[in-house]
LOVEX-973487 format. One record per residue (C-alpha): residue in three letters; x, y, z. Coordinates in steps of 0.05 Angstrom, whole numbers, padded with zeros to 5 digits. Example, Ala and Ser with C-alpha at 12.3 -4.5 7.8 and 13.67 -1.06 7.14 Angstrom:
// LOVEX-973487
REC  residuo       X       Y       Z
REC      ALA   00246  -00090   00156
REC      SER   00273  -00021   00143
***
This chain:
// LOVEX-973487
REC  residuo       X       Y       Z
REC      UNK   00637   01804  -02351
REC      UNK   00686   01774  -02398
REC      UNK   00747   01783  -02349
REC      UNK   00703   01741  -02300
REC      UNK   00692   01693  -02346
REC      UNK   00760   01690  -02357
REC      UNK   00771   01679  -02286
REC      UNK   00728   01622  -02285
REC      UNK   00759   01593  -02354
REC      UNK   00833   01591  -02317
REC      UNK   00808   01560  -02256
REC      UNK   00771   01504  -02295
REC      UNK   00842   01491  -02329
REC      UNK   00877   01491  -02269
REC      UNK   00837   01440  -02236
REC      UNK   00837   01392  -02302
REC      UNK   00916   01399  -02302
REC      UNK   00920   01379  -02229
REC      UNK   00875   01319  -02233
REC      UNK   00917   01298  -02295
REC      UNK   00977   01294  -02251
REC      UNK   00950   01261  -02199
REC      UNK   00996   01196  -02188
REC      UNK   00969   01121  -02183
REC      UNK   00988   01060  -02152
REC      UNK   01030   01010  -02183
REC      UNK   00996   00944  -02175
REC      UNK   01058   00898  -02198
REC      UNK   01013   00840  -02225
REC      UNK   00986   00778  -02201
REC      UNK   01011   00754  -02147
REC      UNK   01059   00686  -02159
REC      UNK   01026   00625  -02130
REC      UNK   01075   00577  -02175
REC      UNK   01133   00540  -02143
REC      UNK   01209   00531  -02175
REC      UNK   01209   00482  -02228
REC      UNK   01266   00438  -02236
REC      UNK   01296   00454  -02312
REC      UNK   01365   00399  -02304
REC      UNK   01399   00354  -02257
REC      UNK   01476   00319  -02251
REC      UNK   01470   00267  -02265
REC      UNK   01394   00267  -02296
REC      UNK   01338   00244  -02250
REC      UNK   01318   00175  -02257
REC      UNK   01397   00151  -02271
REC      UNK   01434   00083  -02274
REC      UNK   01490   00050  -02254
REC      UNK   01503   00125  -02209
REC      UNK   01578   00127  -02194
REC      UNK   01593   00198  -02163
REC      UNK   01586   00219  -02101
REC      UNK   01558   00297  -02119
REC      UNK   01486   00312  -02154
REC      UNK   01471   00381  -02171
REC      UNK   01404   00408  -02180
REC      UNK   01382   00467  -02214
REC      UNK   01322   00507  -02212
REC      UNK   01287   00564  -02261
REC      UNK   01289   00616  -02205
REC      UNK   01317   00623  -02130
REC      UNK   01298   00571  -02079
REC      UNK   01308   00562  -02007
REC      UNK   01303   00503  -01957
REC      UNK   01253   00492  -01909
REC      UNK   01249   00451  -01845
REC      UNK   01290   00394  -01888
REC      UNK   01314   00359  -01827
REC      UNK   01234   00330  -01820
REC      UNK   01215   00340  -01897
REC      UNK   01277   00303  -01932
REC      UNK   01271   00224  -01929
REC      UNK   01335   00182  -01965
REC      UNK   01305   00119  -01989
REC      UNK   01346   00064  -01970
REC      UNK   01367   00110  -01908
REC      UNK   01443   00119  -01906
REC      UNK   01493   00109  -01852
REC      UNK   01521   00181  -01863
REC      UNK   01474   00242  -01878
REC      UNK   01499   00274  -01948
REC      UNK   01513   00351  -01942
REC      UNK   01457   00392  -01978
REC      UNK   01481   00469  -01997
REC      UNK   01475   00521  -01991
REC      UNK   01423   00532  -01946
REC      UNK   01415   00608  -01972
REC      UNK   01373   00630  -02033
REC      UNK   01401   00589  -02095
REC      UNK   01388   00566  -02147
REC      UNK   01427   00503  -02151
REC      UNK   01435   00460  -02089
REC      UNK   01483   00406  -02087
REC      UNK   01478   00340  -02051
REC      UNK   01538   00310  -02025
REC      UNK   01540   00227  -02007
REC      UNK   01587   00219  -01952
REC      UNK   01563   00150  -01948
REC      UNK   01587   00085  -01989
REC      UNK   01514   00067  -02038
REC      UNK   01503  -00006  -02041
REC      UNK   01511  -00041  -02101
REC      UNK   01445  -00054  -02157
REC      UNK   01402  -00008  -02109
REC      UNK   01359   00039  -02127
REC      UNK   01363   00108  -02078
REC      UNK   01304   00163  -02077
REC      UNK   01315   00230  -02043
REC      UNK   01240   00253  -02036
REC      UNK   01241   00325  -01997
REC      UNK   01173   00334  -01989
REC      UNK   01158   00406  -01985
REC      UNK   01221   00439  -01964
REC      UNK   01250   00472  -02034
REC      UNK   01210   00530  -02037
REC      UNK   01225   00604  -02076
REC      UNK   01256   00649  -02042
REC      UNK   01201   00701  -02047
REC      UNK   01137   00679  -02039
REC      UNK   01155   00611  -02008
REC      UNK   01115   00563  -02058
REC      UNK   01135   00492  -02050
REC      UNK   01156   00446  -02100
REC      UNK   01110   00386  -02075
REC      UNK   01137   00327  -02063
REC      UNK   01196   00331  -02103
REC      UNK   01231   00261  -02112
REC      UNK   01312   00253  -02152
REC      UNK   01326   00180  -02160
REC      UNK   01375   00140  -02184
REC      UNK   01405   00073  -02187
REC      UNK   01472   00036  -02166
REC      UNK   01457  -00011  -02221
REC      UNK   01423  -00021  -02289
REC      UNK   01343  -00015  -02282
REC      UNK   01319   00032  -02230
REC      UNK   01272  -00012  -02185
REC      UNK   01194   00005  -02203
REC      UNK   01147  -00037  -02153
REC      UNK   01109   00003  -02101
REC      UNK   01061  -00009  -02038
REC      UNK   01015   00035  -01998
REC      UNK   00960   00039  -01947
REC      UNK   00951   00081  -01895
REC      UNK   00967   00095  -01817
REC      UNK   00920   00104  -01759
REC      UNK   00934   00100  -01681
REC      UNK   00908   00038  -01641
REC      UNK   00884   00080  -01583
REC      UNK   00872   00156  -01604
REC      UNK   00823   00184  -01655
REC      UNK   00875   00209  -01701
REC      UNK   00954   00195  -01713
REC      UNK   01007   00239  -01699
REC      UNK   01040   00271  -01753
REC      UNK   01109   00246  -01790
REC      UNK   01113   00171  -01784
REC      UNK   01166   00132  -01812
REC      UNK   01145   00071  -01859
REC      UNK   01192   00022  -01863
REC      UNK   01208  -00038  -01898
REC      UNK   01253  -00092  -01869
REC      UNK   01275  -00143  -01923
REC      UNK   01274  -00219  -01897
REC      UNK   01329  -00260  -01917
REC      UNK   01375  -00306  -01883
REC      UNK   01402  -00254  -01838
REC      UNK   01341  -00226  -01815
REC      UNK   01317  -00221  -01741
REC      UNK   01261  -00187  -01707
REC      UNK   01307  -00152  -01673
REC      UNK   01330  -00114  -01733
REC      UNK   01285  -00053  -01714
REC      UNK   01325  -00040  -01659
REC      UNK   01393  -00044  -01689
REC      UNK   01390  -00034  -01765
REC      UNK   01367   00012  -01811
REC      UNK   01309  -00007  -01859
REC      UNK   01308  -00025  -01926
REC      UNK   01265   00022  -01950
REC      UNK   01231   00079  -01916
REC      UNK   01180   00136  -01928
REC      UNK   01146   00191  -01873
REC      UNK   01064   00215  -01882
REC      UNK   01102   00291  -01865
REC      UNK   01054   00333  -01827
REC      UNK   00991   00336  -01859
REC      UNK   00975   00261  -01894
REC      UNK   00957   00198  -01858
REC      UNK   00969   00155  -01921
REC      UNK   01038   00133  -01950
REC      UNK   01071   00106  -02014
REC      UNK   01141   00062  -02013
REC      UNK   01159   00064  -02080
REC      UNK   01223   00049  -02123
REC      UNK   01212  -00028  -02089
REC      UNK   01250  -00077  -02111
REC      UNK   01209  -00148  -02111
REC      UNK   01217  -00194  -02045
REC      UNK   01192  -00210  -01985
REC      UNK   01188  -00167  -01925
REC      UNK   01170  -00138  -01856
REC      UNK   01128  -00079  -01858
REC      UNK   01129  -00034  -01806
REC      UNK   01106   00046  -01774
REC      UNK   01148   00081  -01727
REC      UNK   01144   00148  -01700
REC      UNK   01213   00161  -01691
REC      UNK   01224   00216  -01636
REC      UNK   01295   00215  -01651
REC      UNK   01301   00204  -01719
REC      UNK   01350   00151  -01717
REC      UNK   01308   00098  -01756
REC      UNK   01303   00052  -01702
REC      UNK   01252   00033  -01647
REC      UNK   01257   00054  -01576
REC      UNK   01203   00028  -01534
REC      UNK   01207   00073  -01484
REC      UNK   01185   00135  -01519
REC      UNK   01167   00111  -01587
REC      UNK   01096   00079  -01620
REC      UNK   01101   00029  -01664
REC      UNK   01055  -00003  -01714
REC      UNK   01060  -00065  -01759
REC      UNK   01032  -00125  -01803
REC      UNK   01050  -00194  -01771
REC      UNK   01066  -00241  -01829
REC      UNK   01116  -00211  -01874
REC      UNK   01094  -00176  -01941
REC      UNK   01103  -00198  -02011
REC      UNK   01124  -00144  -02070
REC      UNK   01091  -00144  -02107
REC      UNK   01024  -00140  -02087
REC      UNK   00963  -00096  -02089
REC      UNK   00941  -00095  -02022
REC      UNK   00931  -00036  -01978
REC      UNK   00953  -00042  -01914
REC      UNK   00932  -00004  -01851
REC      UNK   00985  -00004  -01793
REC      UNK   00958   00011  -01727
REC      UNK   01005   00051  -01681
REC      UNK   01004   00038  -01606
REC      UNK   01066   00055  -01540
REC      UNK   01087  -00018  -01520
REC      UNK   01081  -00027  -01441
REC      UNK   01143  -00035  -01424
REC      UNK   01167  -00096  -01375
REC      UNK   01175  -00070  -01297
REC      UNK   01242  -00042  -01278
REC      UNK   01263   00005  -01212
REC      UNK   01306   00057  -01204
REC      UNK   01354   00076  -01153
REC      UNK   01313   00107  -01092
REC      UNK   01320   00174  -01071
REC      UNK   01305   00195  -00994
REC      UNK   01250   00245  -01004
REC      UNK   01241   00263  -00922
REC      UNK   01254   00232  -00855
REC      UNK   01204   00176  -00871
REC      UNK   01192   00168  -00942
REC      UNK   01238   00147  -00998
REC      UNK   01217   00150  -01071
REC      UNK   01222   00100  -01123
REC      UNK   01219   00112  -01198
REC      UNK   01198   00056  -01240
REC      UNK   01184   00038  -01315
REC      UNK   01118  -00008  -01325
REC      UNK   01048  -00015  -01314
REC      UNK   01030  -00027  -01243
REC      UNK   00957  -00005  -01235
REC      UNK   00933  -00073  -01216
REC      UNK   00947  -00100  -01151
REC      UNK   00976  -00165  -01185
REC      UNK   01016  -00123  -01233
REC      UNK   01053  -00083  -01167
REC      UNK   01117  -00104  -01147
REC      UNK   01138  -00137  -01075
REC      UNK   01180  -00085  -01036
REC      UNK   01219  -00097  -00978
REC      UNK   01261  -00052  -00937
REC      UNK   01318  -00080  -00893
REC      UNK   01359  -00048  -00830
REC      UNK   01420  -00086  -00833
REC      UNK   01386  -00158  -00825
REC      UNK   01320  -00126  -00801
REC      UNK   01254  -00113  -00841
REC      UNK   01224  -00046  -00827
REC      UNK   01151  -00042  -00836
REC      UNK   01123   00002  -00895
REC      UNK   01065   00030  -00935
REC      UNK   01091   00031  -01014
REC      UNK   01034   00070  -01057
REC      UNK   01034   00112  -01116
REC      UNK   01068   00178  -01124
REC      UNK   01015   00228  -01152
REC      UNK   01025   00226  -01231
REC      UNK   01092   00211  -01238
REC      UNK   01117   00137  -01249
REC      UNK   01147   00138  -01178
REC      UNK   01131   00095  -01113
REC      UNK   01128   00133  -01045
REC      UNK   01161   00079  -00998
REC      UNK   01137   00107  -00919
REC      UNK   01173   00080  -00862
REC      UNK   01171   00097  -00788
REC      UNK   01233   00137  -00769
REC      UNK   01291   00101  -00744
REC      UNK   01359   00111  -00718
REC      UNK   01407   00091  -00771
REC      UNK   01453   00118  -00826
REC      UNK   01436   00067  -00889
REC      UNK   01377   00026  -00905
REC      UNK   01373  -00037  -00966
REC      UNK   01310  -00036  -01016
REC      UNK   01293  -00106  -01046
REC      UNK   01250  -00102  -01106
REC      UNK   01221  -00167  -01133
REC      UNK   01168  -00171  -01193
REC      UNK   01157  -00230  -01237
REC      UNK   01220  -00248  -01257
REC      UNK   01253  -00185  -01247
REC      UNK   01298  -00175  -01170
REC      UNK   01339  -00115  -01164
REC      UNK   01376  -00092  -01092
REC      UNK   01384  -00024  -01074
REC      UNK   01429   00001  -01011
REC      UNK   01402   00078  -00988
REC      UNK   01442   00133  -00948
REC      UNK   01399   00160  -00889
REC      UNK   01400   00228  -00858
REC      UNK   01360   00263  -00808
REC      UNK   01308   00299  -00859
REC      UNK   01243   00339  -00832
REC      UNK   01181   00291  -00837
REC      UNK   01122   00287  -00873
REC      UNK   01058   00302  -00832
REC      UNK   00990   00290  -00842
REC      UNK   00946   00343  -00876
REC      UNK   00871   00323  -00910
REC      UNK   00843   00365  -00968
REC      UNK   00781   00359  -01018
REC      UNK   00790   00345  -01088
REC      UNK   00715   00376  -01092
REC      UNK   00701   00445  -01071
REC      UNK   00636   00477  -01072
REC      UNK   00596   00439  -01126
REC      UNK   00589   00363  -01129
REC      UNK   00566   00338  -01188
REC      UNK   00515   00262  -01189
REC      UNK   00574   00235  -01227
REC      UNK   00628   00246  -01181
REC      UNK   00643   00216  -01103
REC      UNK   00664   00268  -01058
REC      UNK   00741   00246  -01040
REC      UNK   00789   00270  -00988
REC      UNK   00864   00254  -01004
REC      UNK   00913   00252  -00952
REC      UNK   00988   00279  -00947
REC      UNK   01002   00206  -00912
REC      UNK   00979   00139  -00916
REC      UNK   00918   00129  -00876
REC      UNK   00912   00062  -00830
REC      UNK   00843   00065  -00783
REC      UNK   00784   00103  -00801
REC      UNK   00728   00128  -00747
REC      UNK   00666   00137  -00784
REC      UNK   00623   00147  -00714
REC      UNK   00668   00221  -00710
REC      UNK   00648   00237  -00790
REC      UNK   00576   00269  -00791
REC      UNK   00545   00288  -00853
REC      UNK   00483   00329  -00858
REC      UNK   00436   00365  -00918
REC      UNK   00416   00437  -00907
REC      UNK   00366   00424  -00863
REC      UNK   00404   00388  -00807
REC      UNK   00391   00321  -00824
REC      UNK   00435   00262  -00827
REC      UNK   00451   00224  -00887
REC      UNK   00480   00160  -00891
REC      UNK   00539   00147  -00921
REC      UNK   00595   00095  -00933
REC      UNK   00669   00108  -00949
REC      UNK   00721   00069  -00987
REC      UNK   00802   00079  -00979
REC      UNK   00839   00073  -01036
REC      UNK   00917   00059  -01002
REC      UNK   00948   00053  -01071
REC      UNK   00931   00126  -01081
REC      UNK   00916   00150  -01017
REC      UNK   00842   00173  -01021
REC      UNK   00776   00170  -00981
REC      UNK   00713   00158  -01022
REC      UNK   00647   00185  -00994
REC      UNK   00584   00147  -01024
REC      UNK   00518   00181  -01006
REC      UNK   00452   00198  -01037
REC      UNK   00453   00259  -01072
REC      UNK   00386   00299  -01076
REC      UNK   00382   00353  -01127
REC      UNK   00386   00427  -01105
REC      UNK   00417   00401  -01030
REC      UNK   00464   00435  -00998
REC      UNK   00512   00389  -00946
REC      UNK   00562   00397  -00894
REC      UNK   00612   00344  -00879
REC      UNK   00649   00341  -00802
REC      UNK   00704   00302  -00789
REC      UNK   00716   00307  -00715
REC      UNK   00792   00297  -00680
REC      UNK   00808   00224  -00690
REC      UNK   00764   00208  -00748
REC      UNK   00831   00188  -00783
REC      UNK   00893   00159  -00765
REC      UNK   00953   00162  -00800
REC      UNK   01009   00102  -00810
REC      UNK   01051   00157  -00758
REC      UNK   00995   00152  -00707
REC      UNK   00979   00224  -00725
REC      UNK   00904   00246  -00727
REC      UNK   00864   00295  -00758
REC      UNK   00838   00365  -00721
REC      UNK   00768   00386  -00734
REC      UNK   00756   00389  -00814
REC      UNK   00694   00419  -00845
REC      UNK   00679   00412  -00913
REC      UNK   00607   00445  -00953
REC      UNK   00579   00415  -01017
REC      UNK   00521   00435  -01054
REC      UNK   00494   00398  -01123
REC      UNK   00452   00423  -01176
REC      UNK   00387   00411  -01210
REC      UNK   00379   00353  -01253
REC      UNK   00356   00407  -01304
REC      UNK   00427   00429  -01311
REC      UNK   00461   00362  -01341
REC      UNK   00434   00318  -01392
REC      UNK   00427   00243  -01404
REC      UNK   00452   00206  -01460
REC      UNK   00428   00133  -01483
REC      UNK   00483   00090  -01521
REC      UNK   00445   00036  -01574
REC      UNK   00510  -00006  -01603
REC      UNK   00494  -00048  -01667
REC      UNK   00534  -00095  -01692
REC      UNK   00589  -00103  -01638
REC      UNK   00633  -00173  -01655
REC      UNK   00631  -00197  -01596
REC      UNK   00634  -00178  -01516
REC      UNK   00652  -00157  -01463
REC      UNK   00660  -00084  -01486
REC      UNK   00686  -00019  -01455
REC      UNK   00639   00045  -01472
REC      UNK   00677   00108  -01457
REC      UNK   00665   00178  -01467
REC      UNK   00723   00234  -01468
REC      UNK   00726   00305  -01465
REC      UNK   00765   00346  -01521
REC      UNK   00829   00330  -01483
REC      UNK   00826   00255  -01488
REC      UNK   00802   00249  -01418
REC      UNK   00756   00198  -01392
REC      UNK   00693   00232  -01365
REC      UNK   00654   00160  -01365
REC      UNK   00657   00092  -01374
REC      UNK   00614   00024  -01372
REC      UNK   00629  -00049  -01383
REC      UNK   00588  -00090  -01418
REC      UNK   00589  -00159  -01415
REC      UNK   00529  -00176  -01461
REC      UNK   00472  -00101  -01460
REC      UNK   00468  -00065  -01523
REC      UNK   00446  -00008  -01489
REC      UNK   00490   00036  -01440
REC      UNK   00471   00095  -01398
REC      UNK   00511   00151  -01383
REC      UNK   00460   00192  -01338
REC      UNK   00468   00264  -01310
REC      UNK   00530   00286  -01356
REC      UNK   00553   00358  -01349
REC      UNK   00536   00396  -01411
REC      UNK   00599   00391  -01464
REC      UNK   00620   00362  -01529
REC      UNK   00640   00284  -01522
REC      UNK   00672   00229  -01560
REC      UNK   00647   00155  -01551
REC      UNK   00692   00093  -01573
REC      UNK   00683   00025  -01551
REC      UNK   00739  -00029  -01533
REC      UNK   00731  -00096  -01537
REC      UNK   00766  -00123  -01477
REC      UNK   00802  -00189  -01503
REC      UNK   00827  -00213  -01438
REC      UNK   00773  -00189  -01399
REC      UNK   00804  -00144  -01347
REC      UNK   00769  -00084  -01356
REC      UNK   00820  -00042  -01383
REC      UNK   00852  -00027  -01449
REC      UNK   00914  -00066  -01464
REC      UNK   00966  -00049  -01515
REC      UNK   00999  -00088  -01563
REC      UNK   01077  -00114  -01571
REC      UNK   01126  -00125  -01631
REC      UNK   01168  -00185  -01607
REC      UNK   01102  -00217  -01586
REC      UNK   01069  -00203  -01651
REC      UNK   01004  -00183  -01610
REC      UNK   00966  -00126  -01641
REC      UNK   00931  -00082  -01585
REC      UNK   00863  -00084  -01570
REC      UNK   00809  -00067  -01615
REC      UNK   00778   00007  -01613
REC      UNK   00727   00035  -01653
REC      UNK   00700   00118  -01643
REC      UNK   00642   00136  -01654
REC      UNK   00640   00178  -01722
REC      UNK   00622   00251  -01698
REC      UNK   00626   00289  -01634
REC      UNK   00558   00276  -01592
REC      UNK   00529   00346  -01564
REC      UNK   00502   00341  -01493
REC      UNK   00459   00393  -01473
REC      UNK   00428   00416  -01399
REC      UNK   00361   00382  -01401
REC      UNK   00369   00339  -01457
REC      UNK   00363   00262  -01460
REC      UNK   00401   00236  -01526
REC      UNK   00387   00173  -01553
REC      UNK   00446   00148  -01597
REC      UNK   00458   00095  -01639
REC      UNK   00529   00067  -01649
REC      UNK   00542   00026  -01713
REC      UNK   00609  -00014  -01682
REC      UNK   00622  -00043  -01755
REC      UNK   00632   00024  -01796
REC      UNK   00704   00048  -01781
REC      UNK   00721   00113  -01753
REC      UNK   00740   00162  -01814
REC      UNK   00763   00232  -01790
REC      UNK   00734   00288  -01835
REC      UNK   00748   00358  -01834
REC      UNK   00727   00400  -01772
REC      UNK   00648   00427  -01791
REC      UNK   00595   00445  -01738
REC      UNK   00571   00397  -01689
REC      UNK   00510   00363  -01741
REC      UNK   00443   00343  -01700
REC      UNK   00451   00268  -01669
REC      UNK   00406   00216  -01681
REC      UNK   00355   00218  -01640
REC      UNK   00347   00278  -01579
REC      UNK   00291   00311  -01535
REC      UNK   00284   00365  -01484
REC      UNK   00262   00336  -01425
REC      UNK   00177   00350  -01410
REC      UNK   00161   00355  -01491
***
């Protein structure tokens, strides 16, 4: 008995022993959520009458550099980029001016958020080292904030820039010169701060500078800005509105793009039929008829032309003001033919006209050899519409809910600029209930004055639906597929229906556009009656869930 309690004595022992050694996990501490701290400078932050042409900054523990090309903005901007090093874990970095400073200026090198540590990548925020060519370091500041004339929100990093008006100034400075002052909203604010002003009068102005050259290109660039020049100081906060000039017309060489059709890029806006330009194509002395129309989206013109025997062809392009003469090598290419396809297959929705596009422009339309029919075998009426510019047939019909239709188009229906005609084409729609889409009722309050575009877009930016309005306060948009939509409203200055931008050397702002303040939730079955407060700006907010809209029923309760 005593040996086997013994036994049991030992084992008890053992155990103990092996759950004392049993090993544990180091945790290491909280985890560091602090960034570098900056504990001296050469020469100190904030110094005067700056001589040297090296600054040296040193930090309490390693840092490294991120993304500085965006982050880092040099206020004045200079000529010549200074060398920053080293780009590997330090902690001092040096800044080397390669540039000559201006006299009695005050510089600011503001990096944003590129020094971070090197191990857990905290950023010192908005770190700014300034100094001054002279004896004060300049104090005044201005801000506001930046928003795009057309879209709901603005792109990230945009340049603010201040132009300083004295006797040499010209508005073409912001094509040749570098600002004044400048400052970027980085990637995440849509506010900005020039600071370290000196007092004076100025041009203020927002650029989104695609290549970071401090100057505005029009042809890929947005550009906001206040008309009269800007006092400092002042207390005012200014909102620049950023908007793509339209850019005047010019052509570009043609290309020969098959036996009959050459192709014509172009910069410019030439929707309108007054806005397109006057083309006309010469054999020797000559004038060969053509068709010009748009080139599906691309800024090109397809020029067709019956084939001809000859080796070179001249292009005369007249618009406005603007003449330019082209002369064209010919060879013997293979030829464009005619083919017809639906942009609609299957379903048509009550929204949409059923639309045939065509491989070549269309010139005589048959409508006694098009038949169109519901499911039970009886004709419908219909009209169509050609659009030559873009080269598509518009069917307008009737649509009953729950129908199912067949569309013929017999041999000869449609003729073709080549005297080419269509073979037997079939084409089978069917729509939906009215159950499946919903309706949505637009009440706007408080709009300035008219006439006024109503649009709604889809999460892309598309436009799903638009109305003008030349005086109603209420707008329809009935039998909308079920999605999540954004409404704005323009207000259509020169009355021509469409949106027009704005442009610097005219000092014309672009038109006014207000959204609507939340996303509006359009349901299958569902009318939605909406109010639309024009007079309370659009403020964007944080993404949340969709909230309920004003006013909505099912349809039947």
């Amino acid at each position: 008995m005593l040996k086997n309690n013994l036994r049991y004595i030992s084992l008890l022992l053992l155990v103990f022993l092996v759950s004392c050694a049993k090993r544990g996990t180091i945790t290491g501490g909280l985890k560091d959520t602090l960034g570098p701290v900056l504990k001296v400078s050469f020469p100190e932050n904030f110094n005067t009458n700056f001589k040297g042409n090296e600054i040296k900054l040193v930090f309490d523990e390693n840092i490294k550099l991120k993304n500085l090309n965006k982050q880092l903005v040099i206020s004045p901007p200079m000529k010549y980029e200074p060398i920053i090093s080293p780009t590997s874990a330090t902690k001092t970095l040096s800044i080397k001016i390669k540039d000559t400073l201006q006299a009695n200026t005050t510089y600011s090198f503001n990096f944003g958020q590129s020094i971070a540590d090197n191990n857990e990548g905290n950023p010192f925020n908005q770190f700014k080292y300034v100094f001054s060519t002279g004896n004060y370091i300049d104090s005044l500041a201005i801000g506001g904030r930046i928003k795009d004339a057309y879209a709901i929100e603005a792109e990230p990093f945009v340049s603010v820039m201040l132009y300083e008006v004295n006797d040499s100034y010209k508005d073409s400075i912001i094509y040749t010169d570098n600002p004044r002052y400048i400052t970027n909203t980085l990637d995440s604010l849509k506010t900005f701060r020039l600071e370290n002003l000196k007092a004076g009068k100025y041009l203020l102005v927002a650029l989104k500078d695609q290549n970071n050259n401090n100057k505005f290109d029009p042809k890929n660039e947005k550009i906001g800005f206040i008309k009269h020049f800007i006092t400092v100081p002042n207390d005012t906060v200014y909102e620049l509105e950023l908007f793509k000039e339209t850019l005047p017309f010019k052509a570009f060489k043609p290309v020969q793009a098959s036996g009959n059709r050459l192709l014509m890029g172009y910069e410019g806006n030439i929707k309108s039929i007054n806005s397109r330009p006057k083309i006309a194509l010469k054999d020797k002395a000559d004038i060969v008829s053509t068709i010009v129309n748009q080139f599906p989206k691309k800024d090109s013109l397809q020029i067709w032309y019956k084939p001809i025997k000859t080796d070179s062809l001249a292009l005369i392009v007249t618009k406005d003001n603007y003449k330019n003469d082209f002369a064209l090598k010919i060879k013997e290419q293979k030829k464009d033919t005619l083919n017809i396809t639906a942009l609609q297959n299957g379903t048509l929705n009550f929204r949409d006209r059923f639309t045939l596009t065509s491989t070549t422009p269309l010139v005589h339309f048959d409508n006694s050899k098009i038949k169109l029919v519901n499911k039970d075998s009886v004709a419908v009426a219909f009209t169509t519409e050609y659009d030559d510019f873009n080269q598509k047939i518009y069917f307008d019909f009737k649509k009953e809910p729950s129908e199912n239709y067949n569309i013929t188009l017999l041999p000869g229906a449609l003729t073709d600029f080549f005297e080419m005609s269509n073979d037997s084409l079939s084409f089978k729609l069917n729509t939906k209930s009215t159950a499946d889409y919903g309706n949505l009722r637009v009440q706007l309050q408080n709009v300035k004055k008219f006439p006024v575009i109503v649009e709604l877009t889809n999460s892309k930016g598309d436009i799903i639906a638009s109305e003008y309005s030349e005086n109603a306060t209420t707008v329809d948009f009935n039998l909308l597929e079920p999605a999540l939509f954004t409404l704005r409203i323009i207000y259509d200055e020169n009355k021509n229906k469409v949106y027009d931008s704005g442009n610097f050397l005219e000092k014309r702002y672009s038109e006014e556009v207000v959204y609507f303040s939340k996303d509006i939730d359009i349901r299958a079955n569902w009318d939605v009656d909406q109010a639309f407060d024009v007079s309370i700006p659009y403020t964007p907010e944080p993404k949340k869930k969709t909230e309920k809209i004003n006013s909505e029923k099912k349809r039947g309760f």
